[in-house]
C-alpha positions as CSV (number, residue, x, y, z in Angstrom):
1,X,-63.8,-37.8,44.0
2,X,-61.9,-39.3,40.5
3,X,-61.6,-35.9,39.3
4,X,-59.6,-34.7,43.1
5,X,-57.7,-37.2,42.9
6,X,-56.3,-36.1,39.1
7,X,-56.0,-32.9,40.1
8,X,-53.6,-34.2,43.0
9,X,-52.3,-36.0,40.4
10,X,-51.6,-33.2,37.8
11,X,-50.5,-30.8,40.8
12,X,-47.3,-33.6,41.7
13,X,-46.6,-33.7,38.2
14,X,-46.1,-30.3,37.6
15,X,-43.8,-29.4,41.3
16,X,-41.9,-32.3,39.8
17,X,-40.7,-31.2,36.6
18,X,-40.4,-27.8,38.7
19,X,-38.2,-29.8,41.1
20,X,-36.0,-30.6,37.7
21,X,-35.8,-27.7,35.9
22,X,-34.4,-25.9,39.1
23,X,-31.7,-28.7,39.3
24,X,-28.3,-28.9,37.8
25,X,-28.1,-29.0,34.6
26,X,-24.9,-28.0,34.0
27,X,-23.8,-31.6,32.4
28,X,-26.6,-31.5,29.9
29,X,-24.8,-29.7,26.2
30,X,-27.1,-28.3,24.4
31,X,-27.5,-29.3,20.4
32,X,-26.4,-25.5,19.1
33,X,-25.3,-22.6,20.2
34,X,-27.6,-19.7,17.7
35,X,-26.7,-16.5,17.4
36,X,-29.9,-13.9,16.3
37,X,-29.6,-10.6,14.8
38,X,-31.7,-7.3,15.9
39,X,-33.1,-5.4,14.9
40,X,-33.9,-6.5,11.1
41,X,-34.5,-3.1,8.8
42,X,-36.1,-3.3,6.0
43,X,-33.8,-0.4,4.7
44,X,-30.9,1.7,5.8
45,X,-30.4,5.2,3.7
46,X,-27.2,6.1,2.3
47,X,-24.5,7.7,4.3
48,X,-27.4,6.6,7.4
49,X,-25.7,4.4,10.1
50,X,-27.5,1.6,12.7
51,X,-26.5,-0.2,15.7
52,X,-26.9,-4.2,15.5
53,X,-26.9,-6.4,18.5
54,X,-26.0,-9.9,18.2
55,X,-27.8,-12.2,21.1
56,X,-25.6,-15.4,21.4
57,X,-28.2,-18.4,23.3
58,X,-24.9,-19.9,25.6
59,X,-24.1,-16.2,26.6
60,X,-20.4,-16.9,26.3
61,X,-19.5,-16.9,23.1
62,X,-19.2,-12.9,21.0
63,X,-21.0,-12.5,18.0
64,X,-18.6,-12.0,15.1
65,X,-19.7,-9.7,12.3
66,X,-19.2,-9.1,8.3
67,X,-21.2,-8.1,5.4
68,X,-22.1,-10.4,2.8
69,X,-18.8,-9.6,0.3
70,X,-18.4,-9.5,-3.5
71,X,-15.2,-8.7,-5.0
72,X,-17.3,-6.4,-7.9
73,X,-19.3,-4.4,-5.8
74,X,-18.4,-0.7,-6.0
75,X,-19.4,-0.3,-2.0
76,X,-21.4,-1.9,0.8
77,X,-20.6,0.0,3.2
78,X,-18.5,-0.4,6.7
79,X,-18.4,-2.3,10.0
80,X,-17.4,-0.3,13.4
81,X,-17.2,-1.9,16.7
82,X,-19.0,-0.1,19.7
83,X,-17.2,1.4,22.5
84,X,-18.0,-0.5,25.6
85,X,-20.1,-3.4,23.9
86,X,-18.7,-6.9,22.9
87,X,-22.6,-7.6,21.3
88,X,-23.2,-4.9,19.2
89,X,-21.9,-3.4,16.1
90,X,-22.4,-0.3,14.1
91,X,-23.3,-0.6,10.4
92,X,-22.5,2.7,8.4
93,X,-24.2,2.4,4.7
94,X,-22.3,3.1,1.3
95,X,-22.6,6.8,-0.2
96,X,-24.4,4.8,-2.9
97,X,-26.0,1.6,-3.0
98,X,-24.5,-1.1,-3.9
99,X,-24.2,-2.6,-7.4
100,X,-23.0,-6.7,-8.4
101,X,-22.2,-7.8,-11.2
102,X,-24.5,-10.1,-12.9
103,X,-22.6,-13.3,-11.9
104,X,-22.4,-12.2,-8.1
105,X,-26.2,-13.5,-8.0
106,X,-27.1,-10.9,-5.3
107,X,-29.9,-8.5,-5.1
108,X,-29.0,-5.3,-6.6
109,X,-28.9,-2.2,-4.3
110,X,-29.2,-4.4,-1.1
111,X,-26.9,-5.5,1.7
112,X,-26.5,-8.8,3.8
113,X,-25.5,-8.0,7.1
114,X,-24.2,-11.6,8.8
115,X,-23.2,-12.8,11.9
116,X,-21.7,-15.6,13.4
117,X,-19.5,-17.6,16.6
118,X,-17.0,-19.6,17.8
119,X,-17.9,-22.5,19.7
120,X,-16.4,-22.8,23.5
121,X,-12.8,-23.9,23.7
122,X,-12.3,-28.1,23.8
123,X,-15.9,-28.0,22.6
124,X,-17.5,-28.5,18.9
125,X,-20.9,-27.9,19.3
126,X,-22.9,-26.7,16.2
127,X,-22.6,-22.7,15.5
128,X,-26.2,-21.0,14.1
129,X,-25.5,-18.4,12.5
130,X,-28.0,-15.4,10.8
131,X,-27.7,-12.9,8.7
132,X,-30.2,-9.8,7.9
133,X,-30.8,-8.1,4.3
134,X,-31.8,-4.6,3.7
135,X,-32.4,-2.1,0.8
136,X,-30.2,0.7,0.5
137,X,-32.5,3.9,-0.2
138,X,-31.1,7.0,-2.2
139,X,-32.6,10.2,-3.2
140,X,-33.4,9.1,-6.4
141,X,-33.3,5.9,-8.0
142,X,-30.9,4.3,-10.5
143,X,-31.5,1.9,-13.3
144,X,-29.0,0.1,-15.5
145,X,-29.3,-2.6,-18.5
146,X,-26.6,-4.6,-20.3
147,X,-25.8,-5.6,-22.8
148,X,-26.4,-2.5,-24.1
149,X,-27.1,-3.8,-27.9
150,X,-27.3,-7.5,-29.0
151,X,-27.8,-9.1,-32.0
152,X,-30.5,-12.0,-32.3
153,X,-31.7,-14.5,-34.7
154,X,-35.5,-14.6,-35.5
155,X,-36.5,-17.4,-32.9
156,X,-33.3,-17.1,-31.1
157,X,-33.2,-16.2,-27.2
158,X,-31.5,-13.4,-25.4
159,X,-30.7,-12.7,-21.8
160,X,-30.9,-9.1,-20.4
161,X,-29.5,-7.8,-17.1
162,X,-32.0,-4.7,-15.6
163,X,-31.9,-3.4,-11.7
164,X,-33.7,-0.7,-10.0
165,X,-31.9,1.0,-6.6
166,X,-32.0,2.9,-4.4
167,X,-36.2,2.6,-3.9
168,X,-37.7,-0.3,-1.1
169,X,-39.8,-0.8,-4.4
170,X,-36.6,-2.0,-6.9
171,X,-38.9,-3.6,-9.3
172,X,-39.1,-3.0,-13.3
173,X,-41.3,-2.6,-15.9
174,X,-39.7,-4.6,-19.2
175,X,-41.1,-2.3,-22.6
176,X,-40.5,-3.3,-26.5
177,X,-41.0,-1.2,-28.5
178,X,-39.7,0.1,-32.5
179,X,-39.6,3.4,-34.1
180,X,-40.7,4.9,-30.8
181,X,-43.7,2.8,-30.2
182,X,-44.5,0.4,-27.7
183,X,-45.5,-3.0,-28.9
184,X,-46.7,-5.8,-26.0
185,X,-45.1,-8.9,-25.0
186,X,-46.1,-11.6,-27.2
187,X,-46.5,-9.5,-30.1
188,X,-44.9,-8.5,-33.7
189,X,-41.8,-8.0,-31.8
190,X,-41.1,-10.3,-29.8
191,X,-41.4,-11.5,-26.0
192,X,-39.6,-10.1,-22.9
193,X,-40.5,-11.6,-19.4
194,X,-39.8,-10.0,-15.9
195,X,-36.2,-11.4,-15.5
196,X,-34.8,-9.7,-19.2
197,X,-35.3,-13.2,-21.4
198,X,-36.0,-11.9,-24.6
199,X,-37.4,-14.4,-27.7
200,X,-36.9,-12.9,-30.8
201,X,-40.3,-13.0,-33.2
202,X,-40.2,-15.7,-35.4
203,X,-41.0,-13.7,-38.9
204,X,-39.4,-10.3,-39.3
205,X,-41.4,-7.0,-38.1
206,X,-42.7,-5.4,-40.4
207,X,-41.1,-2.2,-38.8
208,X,-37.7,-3.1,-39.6
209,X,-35.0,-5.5,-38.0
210,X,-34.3,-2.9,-34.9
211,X,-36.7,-3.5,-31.4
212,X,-35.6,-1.4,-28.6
213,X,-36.2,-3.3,-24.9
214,X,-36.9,-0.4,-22.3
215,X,-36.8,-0.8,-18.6
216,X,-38.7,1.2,-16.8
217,X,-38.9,2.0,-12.2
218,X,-41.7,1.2,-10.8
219,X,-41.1,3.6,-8.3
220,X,-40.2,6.4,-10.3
221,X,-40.9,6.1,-14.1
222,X,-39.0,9.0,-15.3
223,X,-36.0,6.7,-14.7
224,X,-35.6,4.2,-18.2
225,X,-33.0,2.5,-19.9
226,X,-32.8,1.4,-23.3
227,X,-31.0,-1.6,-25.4
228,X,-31.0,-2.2,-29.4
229,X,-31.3,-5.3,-30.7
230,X,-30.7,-6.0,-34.1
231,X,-32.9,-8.7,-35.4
232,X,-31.3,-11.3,-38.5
C-alpha cells in the first residue's frame, strides 16, 4: 500500500513540472545566448570549399562569421555568404595552406574558422561564441626551418622554428647530425627537443665546430630541411 501511494506520489510530481514547463516562460532570460558550429572537419583540401551552419540557441539572433586573422599569413582562404540562408556560410580554402610567422603563435598549415552574435536589441545578455580548426591538406607536403644558420656558444641555447603542411599528420622528426652523419640527441653534438630548442655540447666535437639540425615529415620523409650551426 506505501509503495501505491509513492507512485501516486511520483506520478503528481511529474504532471506538475509538466504543467510548468508548458507555461509561460516568456519572462524568464536565459544566462547566454551560444552559438555552435557544424559540422567540425578535421581538414578541408586546398582550392576544396564547405558549407558551415551556425545554430544560434535564442533563434533570433544571425551567426556572424570570420576566420581566425594574422596580418603575416600568405592566405587562409575566403568567406561567401549562401544564397537564401541567414545561418550558413561557405568556406573556400587557400590555393596553399597557410603559413604564420613564428610570433603569430598559430598552428602552421591550419585554419580557425570562428563564429559569433549580437545580443537582442535593449538587451546585454552574454554572447557564446565557437570557433572550429582544421588542417589544410595539399598534394604534397611542405617543410620550412629558420634561422637558416646560427651561431652558438658551447653550452649556450638556441631556438629553431620547423613546420610540416599540408599533411593531417604535420609533425617532425628533429636530426643532428655532422659531416653527413647523424648523431642522437644527447650526444657529442648536442641536444635538440621536439619544439627546435637546441643546447650546444658543452666540449667541442670532435668532428669540427659545424652540426647540421635536419627536420624531417613524418608523413613524407623525402621532405627535409637543413640549418648550420656554427659552434664557438
Amino acid at each position: 500500500m506505501k509503495t501505491h501511494s509513492m507512485m501516486i506520489r511520483l506520478a503528481r510530481i511529474t504532471a506538475a513540472i509538466a504543467l510548468i514547463g508548458c507555461g509561460d516562460n516568456s519572462t524568464i532570460s536565459p544566462g547566454y545566448i551560444e552559438v555552435l558550429i557544424s559540422p567540425r572537419p578535421a581538414s578541408v583540401a586546398v582550392n576544396g570549399s564547405m558549407v558551415f551552419t551556425g545554430t544560434v540557441s535564442n533563434n533570433l539572433s544571425l551567426p556572424q562569421w570570420s576566420v581566425l586573422d594574422s596580418a603575416d599569413a600568405n592566405n587562409i582562404g575566403t568567406l561567401t555568404p549562401v544564397n537564401g540562408s541567414s545561418d550558413t556560410i561557405l568556406y573556400t580554402a587557400p590555393p596553399t595552406p597557410p603559413i604564420y610567422s613564428v610570433t603569430a603563435g598559430l598552428p602552421q598549415g591550419t585554419v580557425t574558422l570562428q563564429v559569433t552574435t549580437t545580443s537582442p536589441p535593449g538587451t546585454s545578455i552574454q554572447v557564446v561564441g565557437d570557433s572550429v580548426s582544421f588542417v589544410i591538406t595539399a598534394p604534397s607536403v611542405t617543410v620550412g626551418l629558420t634561422p637558416a644558420t646560427a651561431t652558438v656558444k658551447l653550452g649556450a641555447t638556441q631556438q629553431f622554428y620547423g613546420y610540416a603542411v599540408g599533411n593531417l599528420n604535420n609533425t617532425l622528426t628533429w636530426q643532428l647530425s655532422a659531416n653527413g652523419v647523424p648523431s642522437p640527441s644527447g650526444g657529442p653534438l648536442g641536444t635538440i627537443n621536439s619544439a627546435g630548442t637546441y643546447i650546444a655540447p658543452s666540449t667541442m666535437p670532435i668532428s669540427g665546430n659545424t652540426v647540421t639540425i635536419t627536420i624531417i615529415s613524418q608523413a613524407d620523409p623525402t621532405k627535409t630541411q637543413s640549418a648550420v650551426v656554427t659552434l664557438q
